[in-house]
C-alpha positions as CSV (number, residue, x, y, z in Angstrom):
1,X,-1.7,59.4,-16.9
2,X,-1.6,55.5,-16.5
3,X,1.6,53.8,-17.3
4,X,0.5,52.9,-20.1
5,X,1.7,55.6,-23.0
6,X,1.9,55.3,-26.5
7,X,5.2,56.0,-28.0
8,X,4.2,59.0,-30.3
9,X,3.3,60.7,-26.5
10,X,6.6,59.7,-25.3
11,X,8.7,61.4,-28.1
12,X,6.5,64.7,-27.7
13,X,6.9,65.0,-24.1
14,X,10.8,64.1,-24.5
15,X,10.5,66.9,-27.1
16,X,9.1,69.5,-25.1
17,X,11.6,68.6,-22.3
18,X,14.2,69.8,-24.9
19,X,12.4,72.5,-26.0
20,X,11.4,73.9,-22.3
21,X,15.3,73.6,-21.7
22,X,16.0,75.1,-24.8
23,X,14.0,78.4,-24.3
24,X,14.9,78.5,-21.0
25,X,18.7,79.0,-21.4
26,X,17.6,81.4,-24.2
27,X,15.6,83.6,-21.6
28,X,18.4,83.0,-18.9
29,X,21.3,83.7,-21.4
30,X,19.3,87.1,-22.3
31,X,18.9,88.1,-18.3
32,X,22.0,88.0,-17.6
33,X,23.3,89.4,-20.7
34,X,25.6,86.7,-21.5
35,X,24.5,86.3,-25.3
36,X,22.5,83.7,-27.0
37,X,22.3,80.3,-25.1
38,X,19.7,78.9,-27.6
39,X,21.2,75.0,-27.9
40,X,19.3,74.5,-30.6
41,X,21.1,77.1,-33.3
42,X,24.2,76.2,-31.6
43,X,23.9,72.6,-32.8
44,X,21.9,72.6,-36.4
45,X,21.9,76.5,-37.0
46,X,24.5,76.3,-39.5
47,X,21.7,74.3,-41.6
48,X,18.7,76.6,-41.1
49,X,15.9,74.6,-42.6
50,X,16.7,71.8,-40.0
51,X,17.1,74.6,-36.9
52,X,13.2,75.5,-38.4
53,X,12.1,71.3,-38.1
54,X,13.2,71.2,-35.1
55,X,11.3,74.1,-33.8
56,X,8.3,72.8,-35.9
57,X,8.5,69.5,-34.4
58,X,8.3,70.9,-30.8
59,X,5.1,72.9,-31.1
60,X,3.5,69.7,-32.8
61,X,4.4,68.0,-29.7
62,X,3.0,70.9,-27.6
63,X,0.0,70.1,-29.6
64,X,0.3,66.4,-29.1
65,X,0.3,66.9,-25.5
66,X,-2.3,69.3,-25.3
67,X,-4.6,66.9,-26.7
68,X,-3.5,63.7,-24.7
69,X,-3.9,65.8,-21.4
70,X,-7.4,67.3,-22.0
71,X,-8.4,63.4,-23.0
72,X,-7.8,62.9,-19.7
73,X,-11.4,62.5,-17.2
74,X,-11.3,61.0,-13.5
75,X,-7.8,59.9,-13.6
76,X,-7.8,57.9,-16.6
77,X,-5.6,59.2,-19.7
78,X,-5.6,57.2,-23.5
79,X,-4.1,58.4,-26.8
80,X,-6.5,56.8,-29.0
């Protein structure tokens, strides 16, 4: 991508940072038998319907992404 990114690509890919690391501590958490190391519940999951935005709001930034990157031809990315 150029250095040029729109804001709404910004918040998705911060997003799906949280959301890789999220599912990642779940899956290593599970391995190794230690118990649930989903962050997410452990923060909002005393308020479900905000637990389920949260999770809603990451796979429209998968989404968000997905489209930005197959936008992108011969180097040059744009979120139009």
């Amino acid at each position: 991508m150029t250095g040029q990114t729109c804001t709404g690509t910004k918040v998705a890919q911060v997003l799906l940072i949280i959301g890789g690391i999220n599912w990642g501590l779940v899956g290593l958490g599970t391995l190794l038998g230690k118990g649930d190391w989903n962050v997410v519940h452990a923060l909002v999951g005393q308020w479900m319907t905000v637990e389920m935005v949260v999770y809603v709001l990451v796979g429209l930034a998968a989404i968000l992404c997905l489209v930005s990157w197959a936008k992108c031809c011969g180097g040059k990315c744009s979120v139009n």
